[in-house]
Structures are given as structure tokens and as C-alpha cells.
C-alpha positions in Angstrom: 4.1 13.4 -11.7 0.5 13.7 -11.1 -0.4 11.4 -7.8 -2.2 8.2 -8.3 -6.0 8.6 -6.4 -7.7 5.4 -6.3 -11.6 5.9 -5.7 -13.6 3.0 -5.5 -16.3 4.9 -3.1 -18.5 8.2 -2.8 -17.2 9.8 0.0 -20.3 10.3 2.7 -20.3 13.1 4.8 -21.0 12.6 8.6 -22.5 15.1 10.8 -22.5 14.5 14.3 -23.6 16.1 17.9 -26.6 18.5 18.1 -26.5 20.9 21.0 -29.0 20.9 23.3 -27.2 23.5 25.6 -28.7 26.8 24.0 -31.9 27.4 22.7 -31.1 29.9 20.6 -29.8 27.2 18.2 -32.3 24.9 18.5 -33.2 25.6 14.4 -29.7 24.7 13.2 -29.5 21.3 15.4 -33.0 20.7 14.1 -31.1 20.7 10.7 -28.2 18.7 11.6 -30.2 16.1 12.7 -32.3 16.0 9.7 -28.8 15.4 8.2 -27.7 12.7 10.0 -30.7 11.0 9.6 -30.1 11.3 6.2 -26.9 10.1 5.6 -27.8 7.1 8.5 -31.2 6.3 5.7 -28.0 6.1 3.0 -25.5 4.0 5.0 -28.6 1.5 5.3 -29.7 2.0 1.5 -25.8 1.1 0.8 -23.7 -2.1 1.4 -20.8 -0.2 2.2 -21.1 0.6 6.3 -19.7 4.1 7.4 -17.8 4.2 10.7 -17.6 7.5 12.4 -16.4 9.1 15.4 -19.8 8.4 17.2 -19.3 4.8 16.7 -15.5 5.3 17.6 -17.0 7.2 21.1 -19.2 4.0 21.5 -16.6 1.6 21.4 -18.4 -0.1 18.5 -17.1 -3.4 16.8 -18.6 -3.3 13.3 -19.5 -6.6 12.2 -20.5 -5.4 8.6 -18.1 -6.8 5.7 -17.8 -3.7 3.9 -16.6 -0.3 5.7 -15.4 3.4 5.0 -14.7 5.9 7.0 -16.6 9.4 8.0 -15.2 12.6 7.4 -14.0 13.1 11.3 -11.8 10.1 11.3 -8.3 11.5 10.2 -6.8 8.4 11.6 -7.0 4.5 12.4 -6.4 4.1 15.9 -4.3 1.6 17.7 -5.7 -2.4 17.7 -8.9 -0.2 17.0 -10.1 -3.2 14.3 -7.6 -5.8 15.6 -8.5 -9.5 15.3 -11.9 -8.3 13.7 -12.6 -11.5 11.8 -15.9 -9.8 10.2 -14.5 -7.3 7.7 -13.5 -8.4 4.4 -12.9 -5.0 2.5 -11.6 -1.6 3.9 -11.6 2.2 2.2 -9.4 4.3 3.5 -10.6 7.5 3.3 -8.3 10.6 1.8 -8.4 12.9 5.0 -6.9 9.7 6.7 -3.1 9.4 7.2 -2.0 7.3 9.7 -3.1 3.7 10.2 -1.5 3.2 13.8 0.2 0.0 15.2 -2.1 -3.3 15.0 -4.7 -1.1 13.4 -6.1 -4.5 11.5 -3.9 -7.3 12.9 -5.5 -10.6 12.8 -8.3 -9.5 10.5 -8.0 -12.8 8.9 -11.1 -12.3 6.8 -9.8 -8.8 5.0 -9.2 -9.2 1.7 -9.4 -5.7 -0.2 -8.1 -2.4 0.9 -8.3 0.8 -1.0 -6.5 3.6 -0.1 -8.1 6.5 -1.6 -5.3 9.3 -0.9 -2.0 9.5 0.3 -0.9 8.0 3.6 2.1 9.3 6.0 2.5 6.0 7.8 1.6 2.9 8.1 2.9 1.6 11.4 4.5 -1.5 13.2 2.1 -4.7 12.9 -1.2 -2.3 11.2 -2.3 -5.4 9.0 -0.3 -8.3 10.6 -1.8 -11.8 10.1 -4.7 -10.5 7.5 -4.1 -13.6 5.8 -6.5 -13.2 3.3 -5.2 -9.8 1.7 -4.3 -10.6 -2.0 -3.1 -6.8 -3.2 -1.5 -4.1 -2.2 -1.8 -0.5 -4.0 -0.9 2.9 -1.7 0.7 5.7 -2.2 2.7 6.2 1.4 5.7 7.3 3.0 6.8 5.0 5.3 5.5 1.3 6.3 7.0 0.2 10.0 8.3 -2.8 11.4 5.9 -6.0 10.4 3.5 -4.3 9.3 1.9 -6.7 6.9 4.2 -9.8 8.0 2.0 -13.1 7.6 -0.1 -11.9 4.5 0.3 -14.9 3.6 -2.1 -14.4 0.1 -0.6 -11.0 -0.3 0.9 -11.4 -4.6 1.5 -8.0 -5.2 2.8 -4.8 -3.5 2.9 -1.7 -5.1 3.7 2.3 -4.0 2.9 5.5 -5.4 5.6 8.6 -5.9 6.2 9.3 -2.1 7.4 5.8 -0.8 10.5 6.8 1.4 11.2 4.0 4.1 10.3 0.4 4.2 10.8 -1.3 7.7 12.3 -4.4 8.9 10.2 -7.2 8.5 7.1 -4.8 7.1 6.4 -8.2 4.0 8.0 -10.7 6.8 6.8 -14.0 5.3 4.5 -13.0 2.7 5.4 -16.5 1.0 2.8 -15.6 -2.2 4.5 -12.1 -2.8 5.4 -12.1 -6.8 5.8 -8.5 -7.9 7.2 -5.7 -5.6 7.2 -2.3 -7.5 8.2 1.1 -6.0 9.1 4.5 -7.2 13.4 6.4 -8.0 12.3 8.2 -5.0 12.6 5.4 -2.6 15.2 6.6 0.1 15.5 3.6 3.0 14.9 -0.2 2.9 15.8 -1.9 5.8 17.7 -5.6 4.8 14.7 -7.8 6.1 11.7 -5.6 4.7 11.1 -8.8 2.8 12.4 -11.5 4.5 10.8 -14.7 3.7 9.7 -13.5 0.5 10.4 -16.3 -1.5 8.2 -15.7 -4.2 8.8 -12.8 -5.9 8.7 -12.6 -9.5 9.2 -8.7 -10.7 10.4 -6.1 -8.4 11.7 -2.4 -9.6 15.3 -1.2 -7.6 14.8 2.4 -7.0 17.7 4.7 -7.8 19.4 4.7 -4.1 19.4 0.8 -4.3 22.0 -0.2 -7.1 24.2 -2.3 -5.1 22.1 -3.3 -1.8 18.5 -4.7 -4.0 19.5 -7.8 -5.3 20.3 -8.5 -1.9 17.5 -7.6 -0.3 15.1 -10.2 -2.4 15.4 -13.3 -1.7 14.6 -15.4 -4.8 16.8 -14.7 -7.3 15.8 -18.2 -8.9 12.2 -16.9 -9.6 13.2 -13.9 -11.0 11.6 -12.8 -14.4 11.2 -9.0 -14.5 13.4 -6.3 -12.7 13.4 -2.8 -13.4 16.3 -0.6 -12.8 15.2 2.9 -12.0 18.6 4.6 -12.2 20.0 8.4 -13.3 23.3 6.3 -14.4 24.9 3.1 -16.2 26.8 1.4 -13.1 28.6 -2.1 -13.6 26.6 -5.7 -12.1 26.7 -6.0 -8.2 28.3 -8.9 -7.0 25.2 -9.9 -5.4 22.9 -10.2 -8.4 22.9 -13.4 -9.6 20.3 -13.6 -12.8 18.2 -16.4 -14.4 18.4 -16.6 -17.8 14.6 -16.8 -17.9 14.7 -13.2 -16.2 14.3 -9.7 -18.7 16.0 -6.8 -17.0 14.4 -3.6 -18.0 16.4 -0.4 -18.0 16.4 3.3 -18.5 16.0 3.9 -22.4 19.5 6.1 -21.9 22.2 3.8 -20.6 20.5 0.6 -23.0 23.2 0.3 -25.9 25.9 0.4 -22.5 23.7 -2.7 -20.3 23.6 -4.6 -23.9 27.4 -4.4 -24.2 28.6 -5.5 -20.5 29.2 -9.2 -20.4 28.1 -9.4 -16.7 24.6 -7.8 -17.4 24.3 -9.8 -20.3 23.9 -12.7 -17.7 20.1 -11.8 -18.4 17.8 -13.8 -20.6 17.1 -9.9 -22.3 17.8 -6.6 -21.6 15.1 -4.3 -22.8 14.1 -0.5 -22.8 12.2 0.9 -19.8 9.7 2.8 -22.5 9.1 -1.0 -23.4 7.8 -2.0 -19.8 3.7 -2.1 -19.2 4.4 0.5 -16.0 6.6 3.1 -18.3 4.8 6.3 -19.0 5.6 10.0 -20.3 5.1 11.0 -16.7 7.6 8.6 -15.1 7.5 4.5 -14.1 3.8 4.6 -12.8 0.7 4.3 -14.7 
């Protein structure tokens, strides 16, 4: 499956610190001045405001609306944007992997992030409270303990090929959350990931999650889309209790065996993955 890279950016390169300490090199810190200055006259041609290590050195709290990141910053640091109530949209740059705890807590103002490249982690409380968030797209291995509890505008949430563990609480209260969509590969989801999620519409059940999904999301009255990502036909949990209004998509294999079982047949429809907007040759993801 070829991995999903969102680029909504050109990526600026950043060059900082000219030594002063030997003369010898006094020519090539001539030059990499000339280059800063250069990319500093694009930042300010631009609406999109860079942050770099420099700024990071200076403690600087940006009050532009619209950041990226410079090439040096392979990670957000810790409450390092917290309660910053200026920023409304966020690119994550590729080299970055790790958006630490309480990264962008309380930036109530956020509302777009775009995660250019995969992500390894992002951890406990990162974008707590950014109340004004209304999406969700990133291709990321694990999301900690609350990290984006009180979204409260956050509709959908949506992970790329390498999603592997989803912590307690991590959508705690997200009260708008309609469509939850994640990839077979999906190995851990602890039972309050989405807790409080009373919202949601469409959500996919990874392989792994047969008998333990259903339980896991919370508003089985709302329900009008699920997707079962499975390798097998397997009989109805005990816990799924479907809407008639509610189409159950699965794997174009095991259909003719879903159609037949009276307890699946509790669904409105059952219907061919191939037939779902997400299906593709490659696998689930567009």
C-alpha cells in the first residue's frame, strides 16, 4: 500500500548559526547568511510563518495564525504551543515525529492541521481542549491518553496504514465526532479511546476488533455506515446492536455468508466493501 502524503505546503529550508570563531570560514558564513536572509525575505513574502530552532532557542511565542515548521525541528516539544490562543492552522512537517504531551493543549483557536508525513506518536493531552479542530487526517502509530479529549468540533477522525494503538480517553468527549475510520492493521484500542463519543455515524472495525468494536462506540442508535475489515466470516457479537437505518459494508469474499445469517441481517443492508467510497485496488484507503 503506497502511504498517504498529504502536502498542503512547500517545504522551506532553514539555515541557521554563522561562525564567527574562525576566519578561515568567514566566505561560507557570508553565504549562509545571505541564505537566511533569503528564506527570512520569503517567510515575510508568505502568510504561512516558519518556526525554527532559533525561535525555539529564543523562547518565542508566535502570534501568527498560520505556521510550519523548519527543517531542524524533528519534534514538537512539551506545552511548547500550549494555550496559544493565536494559531489557527498547523503543518507538521515530514522530518517531524513526535508531537510531545500538551504540545497544543488549549489552542482553542486551531482549527486545521496537516500532517505532511508519518508520525510515531502523538502523546498524552498533545491537542487537548483545541476546541475549534473540525478534522482529523494522519498517518500515526500510536495517539496517548487524551490526547485530543475536548475537541469538541472535531467530525471526523481518520488514520493512514500504520495506526497501531489508540489510548484511553485519546477522543474523550469529542461530542461532534461522526466518522471514525482506521486501517486491518490496527493492533490496540483501549475501551475508553472514545468515550463520550456520542456522535458517531461511520466507523471501520479493524480486523483484531471483531468482538470488542461495537462496544467500544458508544452510539449504536446513530449508526449508519460500518465497515468490517476482516480476513474471515465470524457470527454477530452480542454487543452489536444495529439500526435498521445502518448499511454494514463487508469484505467482497464472505458477502453471500453476512447476507444469509439472520443476526447480521439485523442491518438495514449489507453491501460489498468494493462498493464503499474508501475501497480501493490497493486496500480500504483512498
Amino acid at each position: 500500500m503506497k502511504k498517504n502524503i498529504f502536502i498542503y505546503a512547500a517545504a522551506l529550508s532553514v539555515l541557521l548559526g554563522v561562525s564567527s570563531c574562525d576566519s578561515q570560514s568567514d566566505k561560507k558564513g557570508k553565504q549562509k547568511t545571505v541564505a537566511v536572509e533569503k528564506s527570512e525575505a520569503a517567510e515575510a513574502s508568505g502568510d504561512i510563518f516558519f518556526y525554527t530552532s532559533k525561535h525555539r532557542a529564543d523562547k518565542y511565542k508566535p502570534t501568527e495564525e498560520r505556521i510550519g515548521f523548519g527543517s531542524q525541528i524533528m519534534s514538537v516539544n512539551q506545552g511548547e504551543f500550549q494555550d496559544n490562543k493565536n494559531i489557527r492552522e498547523v503543518w507538521i512537517a515530514p522530518q517531524i515525529q513526535h508531537i510531545t504531551q500538551n504540545a497544543f493543549s488549549g489552542c482553542t483557536s486551531l482549527e486545521k492541521v496537516h500532517f505532511q508525513g508519518e508520525v510515531a506518536v502523538i502523546n498524552d493531552e498533545a491537542f487537548k481542549d483545541c476546541s475549534a479542530l473540525k478534522n482529523l487526517r494522519v498517518d500515526v502509530y500510536t495517539i496517548g491518553l487524551d490526547a485530543f479529549r475536548g475537541c469538541t468540533s472535531l467530525e471526523t477522525a481518520r488514520f493512514g496504514e500504520h495506526i497501531w494503538w489508540i489510548r484511553d480517553g485519546a477522543f474523550g468527549n469529542c461530542r461532534k465526532l461522526k466518522s471514525v475510520l482506521m486501517g486491518i492493521t490496527m493492533q490496540k484500542i483501549e475501551d475508553g479511546a472514545f468515550e463520550g463519543c456520542t456522535g458517531i455515524e461511520e466507523f471501520s472495525i479493524p480486523n483484531d476488533f471483531k468482538n470488542r468494536m461495537f462496544g467500544i462506540v458508544p452510539s449504536a442508535s446513530k449508526w449508519k455506515r460500518i465497515y468490517l475489515l476482516s480476513t474471515e466470516y465470524y457470527a454477530m457479537p452480542k454487543n452489536c446492536t444495529p439500526q435498521k437505518g445502518c448499511t454494514l459494508y463487508v469484505p467482497d469474499a464472505f458477502l453471500a455468508k453476512f447476507r444469509a445469517d439472520a443476526d447480521w441481517m439485523q442491518f438495514g443492508s449489507i453491501e460489498p466493501l468494493s462498493k464503499s467510497k474508501y475501497f480501493t485496488a490497493e486496500g480500504f484507503w483512498k
